[in-house]
C-alpha positions in Angstrom: 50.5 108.3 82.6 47.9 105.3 82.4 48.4 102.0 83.6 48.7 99.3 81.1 49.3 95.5 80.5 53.3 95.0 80.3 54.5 90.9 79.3 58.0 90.3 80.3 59.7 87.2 78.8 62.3 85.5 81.4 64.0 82.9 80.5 67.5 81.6 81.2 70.4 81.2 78.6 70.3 77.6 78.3 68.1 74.8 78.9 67.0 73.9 82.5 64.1 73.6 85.0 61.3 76.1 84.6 59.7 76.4 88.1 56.9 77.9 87.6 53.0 76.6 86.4 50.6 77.9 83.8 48.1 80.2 85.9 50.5 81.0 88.6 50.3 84.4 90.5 54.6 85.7 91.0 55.9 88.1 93.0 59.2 89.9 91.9 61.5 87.4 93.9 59.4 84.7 92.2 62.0 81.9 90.8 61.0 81.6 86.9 64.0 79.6 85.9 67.4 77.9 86.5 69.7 75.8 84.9 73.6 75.4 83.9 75.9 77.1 81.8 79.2 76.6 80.2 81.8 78.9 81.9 83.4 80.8 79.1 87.3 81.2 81.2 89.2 78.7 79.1 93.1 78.3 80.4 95.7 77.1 78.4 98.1 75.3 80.5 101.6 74.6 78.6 102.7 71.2 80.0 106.0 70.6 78.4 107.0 73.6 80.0 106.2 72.9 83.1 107.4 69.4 82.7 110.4 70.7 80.9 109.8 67.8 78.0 109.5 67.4 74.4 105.5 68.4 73.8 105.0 64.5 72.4 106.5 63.3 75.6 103.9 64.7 78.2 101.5 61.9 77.3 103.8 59.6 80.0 103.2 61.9 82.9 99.4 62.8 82.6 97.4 62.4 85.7 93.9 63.9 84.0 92.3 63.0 80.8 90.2 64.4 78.8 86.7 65.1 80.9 88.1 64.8 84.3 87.4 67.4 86.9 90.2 69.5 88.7 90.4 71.9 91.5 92.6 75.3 91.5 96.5 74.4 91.8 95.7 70.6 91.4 98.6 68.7 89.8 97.7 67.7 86.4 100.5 66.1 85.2 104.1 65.1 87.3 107.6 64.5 86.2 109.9 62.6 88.5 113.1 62.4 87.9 116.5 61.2 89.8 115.2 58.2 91.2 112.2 60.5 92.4 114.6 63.3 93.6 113.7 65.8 91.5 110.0 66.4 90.8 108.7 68.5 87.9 104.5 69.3 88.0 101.9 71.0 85.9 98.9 72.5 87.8 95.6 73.3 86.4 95.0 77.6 87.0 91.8 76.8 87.7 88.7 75.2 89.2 87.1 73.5 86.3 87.1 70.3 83.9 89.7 69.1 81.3 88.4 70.4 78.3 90.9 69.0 75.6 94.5 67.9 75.8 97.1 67.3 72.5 100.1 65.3 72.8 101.2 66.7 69.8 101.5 70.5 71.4 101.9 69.1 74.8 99.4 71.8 76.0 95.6 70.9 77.3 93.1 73.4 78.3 91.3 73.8 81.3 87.6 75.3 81.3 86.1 76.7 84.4 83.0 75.2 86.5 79.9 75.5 85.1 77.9 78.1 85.9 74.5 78.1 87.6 71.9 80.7 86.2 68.3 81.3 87.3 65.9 83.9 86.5 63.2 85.8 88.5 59.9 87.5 87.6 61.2 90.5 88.3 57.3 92.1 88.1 54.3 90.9 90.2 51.6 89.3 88.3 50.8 86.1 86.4 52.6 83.2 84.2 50.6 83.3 80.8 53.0 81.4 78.9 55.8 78.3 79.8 58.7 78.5 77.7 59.9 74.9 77.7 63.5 74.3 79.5 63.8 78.0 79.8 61.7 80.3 81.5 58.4 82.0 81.1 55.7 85.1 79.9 54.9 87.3 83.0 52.0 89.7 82.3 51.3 92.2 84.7 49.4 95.7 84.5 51.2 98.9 85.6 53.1 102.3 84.5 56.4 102.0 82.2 59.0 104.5 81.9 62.2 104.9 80.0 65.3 106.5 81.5 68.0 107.5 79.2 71.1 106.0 80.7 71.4 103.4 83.7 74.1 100.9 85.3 73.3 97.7 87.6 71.1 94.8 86.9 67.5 94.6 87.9 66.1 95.4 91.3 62.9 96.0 93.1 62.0 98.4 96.3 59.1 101.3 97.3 59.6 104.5 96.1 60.7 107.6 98.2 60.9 110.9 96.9 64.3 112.8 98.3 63.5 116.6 99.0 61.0 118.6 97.2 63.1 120.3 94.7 63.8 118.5 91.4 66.8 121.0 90.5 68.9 120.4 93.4 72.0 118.0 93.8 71.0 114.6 95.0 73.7 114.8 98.2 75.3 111.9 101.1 72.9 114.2 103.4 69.8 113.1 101.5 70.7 109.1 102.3 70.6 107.0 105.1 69.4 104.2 107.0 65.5 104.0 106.7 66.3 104.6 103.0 67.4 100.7 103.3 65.7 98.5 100.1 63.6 101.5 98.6 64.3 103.1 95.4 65.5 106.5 96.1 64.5 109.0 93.5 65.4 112.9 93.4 68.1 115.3 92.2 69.3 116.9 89.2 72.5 115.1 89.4 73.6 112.4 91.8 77.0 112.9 93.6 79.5 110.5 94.0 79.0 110.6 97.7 75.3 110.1 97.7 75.9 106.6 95.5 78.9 105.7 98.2 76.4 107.0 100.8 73.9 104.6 99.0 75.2 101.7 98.8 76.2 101.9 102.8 72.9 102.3 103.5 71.3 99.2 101.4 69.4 101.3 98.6 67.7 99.4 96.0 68.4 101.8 93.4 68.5 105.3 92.4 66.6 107.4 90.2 67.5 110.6 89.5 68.2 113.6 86.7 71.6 113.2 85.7 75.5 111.8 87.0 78.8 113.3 86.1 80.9 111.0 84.0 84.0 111.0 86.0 81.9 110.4 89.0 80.3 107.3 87.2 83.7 106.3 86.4 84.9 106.0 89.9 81.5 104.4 91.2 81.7 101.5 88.8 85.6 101.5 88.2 85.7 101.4 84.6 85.5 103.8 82.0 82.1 102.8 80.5 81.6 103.0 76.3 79.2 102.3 74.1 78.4 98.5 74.7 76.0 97.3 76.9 75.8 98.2 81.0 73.7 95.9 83.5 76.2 93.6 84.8 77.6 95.9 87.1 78.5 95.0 90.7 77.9 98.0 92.7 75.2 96.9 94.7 72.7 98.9 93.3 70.8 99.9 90.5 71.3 103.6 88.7 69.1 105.2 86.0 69.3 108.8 84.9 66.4 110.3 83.5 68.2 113.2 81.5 71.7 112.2 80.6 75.0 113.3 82.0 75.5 116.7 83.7 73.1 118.3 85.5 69.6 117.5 84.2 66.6 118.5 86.5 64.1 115.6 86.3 61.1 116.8 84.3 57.7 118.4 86.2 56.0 115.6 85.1 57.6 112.9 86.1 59.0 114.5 89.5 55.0 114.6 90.1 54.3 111.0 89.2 57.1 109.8 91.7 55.4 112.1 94.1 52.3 110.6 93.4 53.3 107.3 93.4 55.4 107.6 96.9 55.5 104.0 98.8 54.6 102.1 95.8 56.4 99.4 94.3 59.1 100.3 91.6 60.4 96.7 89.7 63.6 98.8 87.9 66.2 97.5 85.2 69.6 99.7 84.4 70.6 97.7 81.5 71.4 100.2 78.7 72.6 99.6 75.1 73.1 102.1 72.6 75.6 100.7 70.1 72.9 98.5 67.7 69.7 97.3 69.3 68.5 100.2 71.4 67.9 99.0 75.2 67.1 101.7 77.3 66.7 101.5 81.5 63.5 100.7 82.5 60.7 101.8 85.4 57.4 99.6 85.8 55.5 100.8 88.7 52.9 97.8 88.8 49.2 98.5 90.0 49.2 97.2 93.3 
């Protein structure tokens, strides 16, 4: 495999504060980006029934209006009645802003906080490009590698090769502590032990030949189909090299890991194989 030159675009999902100058030299942790984003949880909160009122009626018993900011269980609208005996409220589900509210219905909707996004450089090398309000063109030279399959988000850590046989399980007895923040690669399939065992001990990721399906299942606690993975919060990053089952990783690449021992590994799971193909990635950057 030859070292080449890789551009990764980063940029966030809406428009915000690029941190980054023309020129500058990035690490992985490098902040590219960050900005604001609509939350998409939008709560329908029925008032009339709450208030137990016509729906045209909860207009005279609105605290919020349209815009306002409320906090979870904050009363949006109160109802006394009895000379103030008997008190009827409506409380937002939510932490969030009063997105829209119709006398006619008697219902409003609450939309969640906004949420703050910000992007890394995820490789080491240099800014060659601004993209305004949004992010940035990282260039860097290094190896690339596809896996086939792969869970978990982007990550970064050395490289250490587990064992010195390709075709045997990836076990809980191959991980521990000094493995903390490296990129553990080995195995022709991983066990469900060795990812419990890895995410104890703070690994960065795993590469490795292949991963039972119900053990999958149980790592990430969902069934996973044929949308897209990446967003997973297991603490780590997972890419198989072969597929499901056992699959031995190849000579070749069990060599270049070998070779490449102690190096950095900047590592993506993200996987999408229903229309635009997105398979895991592996940069190993020259360094």
């Amino acid at each position: 495999m030859e070292a080449h030159i890789i551009r990764k675009e980063r940029r966030i999902p809406a428009r915000g504060d690029v941190l980054v100058s023309l020129g500058q030299a990035v690490e992985p942790d490098t902040l590219v980006a960050r900005g604001i984003v609509p939350n998409p949880d939008i709560r329908e909160v029925k008032l009339y029934a709450s208030l137990d009122v016509d729906p045209e009626h909860t207009r005279d018993y609105m605290l919020k209006a349209e815009g306002d900011p409320v906090e979870r269980d904050e009363v949006i609208a109160i109802r006394r009645s009895f000379f103030g005996r008997q008190t009827k409220v409506a409380r937002s589900p939510i932490t969030g802003t009063v997105e829209s509210y119709s006398p006619r219905s008697g219902r409003a909707l609450i939309r969640g906080a906004p949420i703050p996004v910000e992007v890394s450089a995820h490789v080491p090398g240099k800014v060659i490009q601004i993209i305004d309000y949004e992010g940035a063109v990282i260039e860097a030279r290094g190896i690339r590698m596809e896996g086939v399959f792969g869970v978990g988000g982007e990550s970064h850590g050395r490289i250490t090769v587990v064992g010195d046989n390709r075709q045997e399980p990836l076990s809980a007895s191959d991980i521990n502590e000094p493995h903390k923040d490296s990129i553990v690669v080995g195995g022709s399939i991983v066990t469900l032990d060795a990812l419990k065992a890895a995410q104890r001990a703070g690994v960065k990721g795993i590469i490795t030949g292949g991963i039972d399906q119900k053990d999958l299942t149980y790592f990430i606690g969902r069934e996973i189909g044929l949308g897209v993975t990446g967003n997973e919060k297991v603490g780590l990053t997972l890419i198989l090299l072969g597929g499901f089952g056992v699959n031995p990783i190849s000579p070749d690449a069990f060599r270049f890991f070998k070779d490449h021992e102690g190096r950095l590994a900047c590592i993506d799971g993200s996987t999408q194989i229903r229309s635009r193909i997105t398979r895991p990635e592996i940069i190993v950057p020259d360094q």
